[in-house]
C-alpha positions as CSV (number, residue, x, y, z in Angstrom):
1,X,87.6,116.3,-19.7
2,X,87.1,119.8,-19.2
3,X,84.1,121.8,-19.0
4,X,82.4,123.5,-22.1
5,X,84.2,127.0,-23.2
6,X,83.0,130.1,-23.0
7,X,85.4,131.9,-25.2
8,X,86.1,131.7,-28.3
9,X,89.6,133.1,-30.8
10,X,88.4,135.5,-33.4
11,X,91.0,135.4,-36.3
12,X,89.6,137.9,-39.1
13,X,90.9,138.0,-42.2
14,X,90.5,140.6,-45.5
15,X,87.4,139.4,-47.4
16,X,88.1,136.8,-50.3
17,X,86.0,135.6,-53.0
18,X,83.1,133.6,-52.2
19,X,83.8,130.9,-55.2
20,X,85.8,128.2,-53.6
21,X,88.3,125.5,-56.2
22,X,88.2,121.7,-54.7
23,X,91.4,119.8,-54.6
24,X,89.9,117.5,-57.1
25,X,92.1,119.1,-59.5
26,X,94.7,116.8,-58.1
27,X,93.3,114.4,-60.1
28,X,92.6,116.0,-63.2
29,X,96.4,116.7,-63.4
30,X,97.1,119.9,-61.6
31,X,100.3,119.6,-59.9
32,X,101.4,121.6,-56.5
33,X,102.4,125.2,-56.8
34,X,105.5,126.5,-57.2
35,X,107.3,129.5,-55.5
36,X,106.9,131.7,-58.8
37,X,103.2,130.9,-59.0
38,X,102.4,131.6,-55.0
39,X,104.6,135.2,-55.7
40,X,102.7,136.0,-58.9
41,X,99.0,134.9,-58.2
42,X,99.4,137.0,-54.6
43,X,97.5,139.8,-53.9
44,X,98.6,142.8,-51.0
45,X,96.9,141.3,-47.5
46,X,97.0,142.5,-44.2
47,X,98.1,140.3,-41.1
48,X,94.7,138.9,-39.3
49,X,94.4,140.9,-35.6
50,X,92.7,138.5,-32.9
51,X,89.1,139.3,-31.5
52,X,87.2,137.8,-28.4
53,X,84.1,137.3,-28.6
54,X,81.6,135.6,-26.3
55,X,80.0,132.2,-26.6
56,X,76.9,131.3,-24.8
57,X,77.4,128.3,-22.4
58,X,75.4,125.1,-22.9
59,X,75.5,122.0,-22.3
60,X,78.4,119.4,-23.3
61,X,76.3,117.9,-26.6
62,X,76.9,113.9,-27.1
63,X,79.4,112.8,-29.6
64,X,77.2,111.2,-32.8
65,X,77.1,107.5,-32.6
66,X,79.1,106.2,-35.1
67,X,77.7,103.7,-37.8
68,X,81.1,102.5,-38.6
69,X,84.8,102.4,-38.2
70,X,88.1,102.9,-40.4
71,X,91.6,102.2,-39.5
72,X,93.4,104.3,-42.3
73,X,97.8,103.4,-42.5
74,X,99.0,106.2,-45.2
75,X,102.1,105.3,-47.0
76,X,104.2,106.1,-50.4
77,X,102.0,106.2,-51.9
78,X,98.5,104.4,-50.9
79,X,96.2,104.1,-48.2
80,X,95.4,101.0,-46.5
81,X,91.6,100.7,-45.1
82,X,90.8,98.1,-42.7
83,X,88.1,96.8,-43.1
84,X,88.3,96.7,-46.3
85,X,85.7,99.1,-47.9
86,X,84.8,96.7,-50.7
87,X,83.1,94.7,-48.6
88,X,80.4,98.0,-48.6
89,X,80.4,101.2,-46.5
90,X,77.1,102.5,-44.8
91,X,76.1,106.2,-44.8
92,X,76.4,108.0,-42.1
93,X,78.9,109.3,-39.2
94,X,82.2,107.3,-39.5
95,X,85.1,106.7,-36.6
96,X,88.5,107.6,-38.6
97,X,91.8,106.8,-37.0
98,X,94.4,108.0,-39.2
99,X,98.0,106.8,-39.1
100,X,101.0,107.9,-40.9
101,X,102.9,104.8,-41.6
102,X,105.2,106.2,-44.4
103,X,108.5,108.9,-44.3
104,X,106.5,111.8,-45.7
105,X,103.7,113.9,-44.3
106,X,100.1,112.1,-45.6
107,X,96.5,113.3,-44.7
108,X,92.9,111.8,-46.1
109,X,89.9,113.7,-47.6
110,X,87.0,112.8,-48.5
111,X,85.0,114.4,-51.4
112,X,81.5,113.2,-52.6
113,X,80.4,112.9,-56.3
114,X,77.4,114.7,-56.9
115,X,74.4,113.0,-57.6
116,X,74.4,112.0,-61.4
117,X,77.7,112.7,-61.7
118,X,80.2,110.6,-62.6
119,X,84.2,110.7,-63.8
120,X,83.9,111.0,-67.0
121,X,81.8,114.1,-66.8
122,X,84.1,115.0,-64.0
123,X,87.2,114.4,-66.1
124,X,85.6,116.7,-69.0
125,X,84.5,119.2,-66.8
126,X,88.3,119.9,-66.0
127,X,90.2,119.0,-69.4
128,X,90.8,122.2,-69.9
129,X,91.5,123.9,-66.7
130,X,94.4,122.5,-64.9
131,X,93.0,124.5,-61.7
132,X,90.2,122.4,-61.2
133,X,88.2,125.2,-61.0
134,X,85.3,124.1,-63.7
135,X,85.5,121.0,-61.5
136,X,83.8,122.5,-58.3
137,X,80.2,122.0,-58.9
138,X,80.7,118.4,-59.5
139,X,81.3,117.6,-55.5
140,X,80.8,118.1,-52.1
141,X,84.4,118.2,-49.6
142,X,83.2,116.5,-46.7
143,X,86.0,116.7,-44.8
144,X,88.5,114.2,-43.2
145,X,91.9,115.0,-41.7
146,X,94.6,117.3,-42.2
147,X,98.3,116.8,-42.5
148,X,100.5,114.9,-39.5
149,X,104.2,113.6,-39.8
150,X,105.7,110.2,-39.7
151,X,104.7,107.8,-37.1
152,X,101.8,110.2,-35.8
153,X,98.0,109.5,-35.6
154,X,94.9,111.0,-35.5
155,X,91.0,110.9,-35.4
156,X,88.4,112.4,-36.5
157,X,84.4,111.9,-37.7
158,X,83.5,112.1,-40.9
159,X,79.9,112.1,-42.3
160,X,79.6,109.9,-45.4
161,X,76.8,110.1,-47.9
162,X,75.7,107.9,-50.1
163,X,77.0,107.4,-53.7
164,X,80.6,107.7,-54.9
165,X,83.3,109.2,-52.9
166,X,87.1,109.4,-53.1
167,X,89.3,109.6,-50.4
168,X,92.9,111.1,-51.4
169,X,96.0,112.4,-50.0
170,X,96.8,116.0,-51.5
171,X,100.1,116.8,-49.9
172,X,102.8,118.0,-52.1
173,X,106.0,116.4,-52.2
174,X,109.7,118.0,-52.4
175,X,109.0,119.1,-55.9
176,X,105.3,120.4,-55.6
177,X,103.9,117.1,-56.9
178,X,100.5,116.0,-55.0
179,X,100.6,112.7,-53.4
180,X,97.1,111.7,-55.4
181,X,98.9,112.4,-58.8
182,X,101.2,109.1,-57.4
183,X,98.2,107.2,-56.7
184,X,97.3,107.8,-53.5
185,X,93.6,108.4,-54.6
186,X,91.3,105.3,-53.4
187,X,87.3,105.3,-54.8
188,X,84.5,104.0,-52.2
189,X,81.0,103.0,-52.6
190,X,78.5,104.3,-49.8
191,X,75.4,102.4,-49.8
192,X,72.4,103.7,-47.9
193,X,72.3,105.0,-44.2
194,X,71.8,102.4,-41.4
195,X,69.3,103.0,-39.0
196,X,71.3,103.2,-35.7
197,X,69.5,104.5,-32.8
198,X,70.8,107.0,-30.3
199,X,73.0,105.5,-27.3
200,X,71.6,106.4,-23.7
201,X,74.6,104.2,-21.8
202,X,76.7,106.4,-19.5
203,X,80.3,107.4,-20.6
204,X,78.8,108.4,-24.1
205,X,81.8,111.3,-25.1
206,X,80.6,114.7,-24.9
207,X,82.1,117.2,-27.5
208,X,83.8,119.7,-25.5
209,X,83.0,123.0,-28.2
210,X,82.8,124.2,-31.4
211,X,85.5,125.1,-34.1
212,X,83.5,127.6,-37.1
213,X,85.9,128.1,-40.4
214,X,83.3,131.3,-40.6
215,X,83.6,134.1,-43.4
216,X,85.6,136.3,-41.1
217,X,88.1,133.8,-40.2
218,X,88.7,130.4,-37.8
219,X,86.8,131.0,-34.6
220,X,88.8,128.6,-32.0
221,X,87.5,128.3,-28.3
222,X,90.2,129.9,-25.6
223,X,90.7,126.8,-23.8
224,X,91.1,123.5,-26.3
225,X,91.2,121.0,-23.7
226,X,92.0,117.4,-25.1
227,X,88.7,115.4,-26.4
228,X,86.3,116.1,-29.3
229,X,85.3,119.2,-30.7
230,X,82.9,119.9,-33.7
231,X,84.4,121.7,-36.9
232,X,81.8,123.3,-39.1
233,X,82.2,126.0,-42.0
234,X,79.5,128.5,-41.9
235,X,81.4,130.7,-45.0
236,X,80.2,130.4,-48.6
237,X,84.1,129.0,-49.5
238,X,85.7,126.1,-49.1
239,X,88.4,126.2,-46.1
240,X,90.5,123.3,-44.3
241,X,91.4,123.6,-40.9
242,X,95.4,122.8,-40.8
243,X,97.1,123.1,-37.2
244,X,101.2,123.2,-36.9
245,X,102.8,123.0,-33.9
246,X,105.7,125.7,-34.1
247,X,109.3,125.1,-32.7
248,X,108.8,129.0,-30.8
249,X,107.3,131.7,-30.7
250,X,106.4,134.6,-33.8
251,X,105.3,138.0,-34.1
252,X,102.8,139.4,-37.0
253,X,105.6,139.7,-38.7
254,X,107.5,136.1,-38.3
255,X,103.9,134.7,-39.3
256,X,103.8,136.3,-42.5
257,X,106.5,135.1,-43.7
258,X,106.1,131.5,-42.7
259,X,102.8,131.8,-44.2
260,X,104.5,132.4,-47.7
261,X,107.2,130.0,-47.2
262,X,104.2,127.5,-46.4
263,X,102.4,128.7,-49.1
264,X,105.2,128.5,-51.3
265,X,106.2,125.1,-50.7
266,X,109.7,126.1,-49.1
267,X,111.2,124.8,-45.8
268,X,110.2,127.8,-43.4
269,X,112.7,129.1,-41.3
270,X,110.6,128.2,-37.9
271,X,110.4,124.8,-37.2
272,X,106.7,123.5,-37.4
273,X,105.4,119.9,-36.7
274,X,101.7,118.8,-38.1
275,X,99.6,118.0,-35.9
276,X,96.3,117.5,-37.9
277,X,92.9,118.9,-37.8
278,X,90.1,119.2,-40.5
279,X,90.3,118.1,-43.8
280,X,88.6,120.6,-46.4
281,X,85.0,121.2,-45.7
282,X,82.7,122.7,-48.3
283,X,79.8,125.2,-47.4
284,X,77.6,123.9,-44.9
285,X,79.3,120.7,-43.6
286,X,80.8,119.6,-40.8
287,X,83.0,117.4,-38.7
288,X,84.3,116.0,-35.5
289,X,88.2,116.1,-34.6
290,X,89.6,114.8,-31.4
291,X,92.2,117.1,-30.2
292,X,95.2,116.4,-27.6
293,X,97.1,119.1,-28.4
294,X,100.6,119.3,-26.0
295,X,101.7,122.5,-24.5
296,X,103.3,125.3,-27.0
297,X,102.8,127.7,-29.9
298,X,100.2,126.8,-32.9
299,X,99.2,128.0,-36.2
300,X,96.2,127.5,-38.1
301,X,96.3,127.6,-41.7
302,X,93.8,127.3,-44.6
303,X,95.8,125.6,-47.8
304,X,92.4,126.0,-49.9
305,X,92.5,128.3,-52.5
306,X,89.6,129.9,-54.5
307,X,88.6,129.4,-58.3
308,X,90.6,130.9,-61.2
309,X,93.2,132.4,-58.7
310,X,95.0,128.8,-57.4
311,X,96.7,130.5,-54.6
312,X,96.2,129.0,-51.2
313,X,93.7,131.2,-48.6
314,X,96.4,131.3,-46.1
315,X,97.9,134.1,-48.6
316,X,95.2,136.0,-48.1
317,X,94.8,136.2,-44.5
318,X,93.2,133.2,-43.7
319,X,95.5,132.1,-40.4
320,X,95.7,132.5,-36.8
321,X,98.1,132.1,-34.4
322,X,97.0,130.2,-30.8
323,X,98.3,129.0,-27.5
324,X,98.0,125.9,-25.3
């Protein structure tokens, strides 16, 4: 492993609204956007610049000990858990490793049911607001992981609370449709935390730095060196932490417009691989995602979008473009 970072990538981006829209509308029967509706909804925003800014060094913090484990095989359209999570799920920091089993792109998040809340009041809440937007109040995005391809994997840490949470694939298909409105939506039951006491056996995995989906943008350390790294959102909104792999190199320009063909649901005209990252976080939480990123060009892009306005925060500046 390498040593902490020092550095961290600045990507700032043009202010947004604070509100955040969960992707819970997925299952209150709000379907992907289409190119008309990305065009229409889009406001005038200028191309994030790149910023250095310092990070104190400290020491390499321990990885949280995990209370449990999840093998997760995504297919058309399903997830398979192992171990089964009927058998009971325990709050607390959770082990994911993620594989994409099927011929499309397939991710997992994880969003929590607020206390007292449950999906009928959900349901109601969005019967008439195919956004999802009168929705948000109801849950908590805890996060999970991001979009890969077929026959990739991926890990990540995800801290579950207790009560009701749904774990669901929201990737669109060819024609805009999410992969949750086809079923791939599976409810779990977290029962209280387990006590599990802190591990002092050498070897324990050290997180190598800190990824912050902050109000000015993602702040990514200079060197991401393969291992674990913690993912927090310290904004007000809700963002996701989505990393392509592109087939070369862009300028500003170049990554505009793959941003709106992304956005827009269309085939860009630079090829780009998924690679992962962090599913949608809401205000305050946080992750862990292991990283073993190979050699190349990257971008970073935040598919959330905010209430009333259903337009992805990517459009709006919220992107950044990185080496390895």
């Amino acid at each position: 492993m390498r040593a902490p970072m020092r550095n961290l990538r600045s990507v700032v981006r043009p202010r947004a609204r604070v509100c955040v829209i969960v992707v819970l509308a997925v299952l209150l029967g709000a379907c992907g956007r289409s190119d008309d509706d990305v065009a229409s909804d889009a406001s005038p925003s200028s191309t994030p610049s790149s910023a250095s800014v310092e990070s104190p060094q400290s020491e390499a913090a321990p990885l949280p000990k995990p209370v449990q484990q999840l093998e997760i095989d995504a297919s058309e359209y399903a997830f398979k858990i192992s171990p089964d999570p009927s058998d009971g799920l325990k709050a607390g920091w959770t082990l994911l490793k993620f594989h994409n089993v099927g011929v499309e792109p397939h991710q997992v998040m994880f969003a929590r049911l607020k206390d007292g809340v449950d999906m009928s009041k959900l349901a109601a809440a969005g019967a008439n607001d195919s956004s999802g937007a009168g929705a948000i109040e109801f849950v908590d995005m805890i996060g999970g992981v991001s979009y890969i391809g077929p026959d990739q994997d991926t890990t990540a840490m995800v801290n579950l609370t207790e009560g009701t949470v749904m774990a669901m694939c929201y990737v669109p298909d060819a024609n805009g449709v999410a992969h949750a409105l086809m079923g791939m939506t599976t409810m779990l039951a977290v029962s209280a935390p387990a006590d599990v006491a802190e591990s002092s056996e050498p070897g324990v995995e050290k997180v190598l730095g800190t990824i912050e989906l902050s109000k000015d943008g993602y702040q990514i350390p200079n060197d991401l060196g393969a291992g674990w790294y913690h993912v927090k959102n310290s904004d007000s909104a809700l963002h996701e932490l989505s990393l392509l792999r592109l087939g070369r190199s862009v300028n500003e320009d170049q990554t505009a417009s793959l941003v709106k063909d992304l956005a827009g649901n269309r085939t860009p005209q630079v090829k780009v691989e998924a690679v992962g990252g962090m599913g949608a976080l809401s205000a305050g939480f946080d992750g862990y995602l292991h990283l073993d990123l190979a050699d190349g060009d990257y971008l970073a892009v935040d598919f959330m979008p905010d209430p009333g306005v259903p337009r992805p925060h990517m459009v709006d500046g919220y992107y950044g473009r990185f080496s390895i």
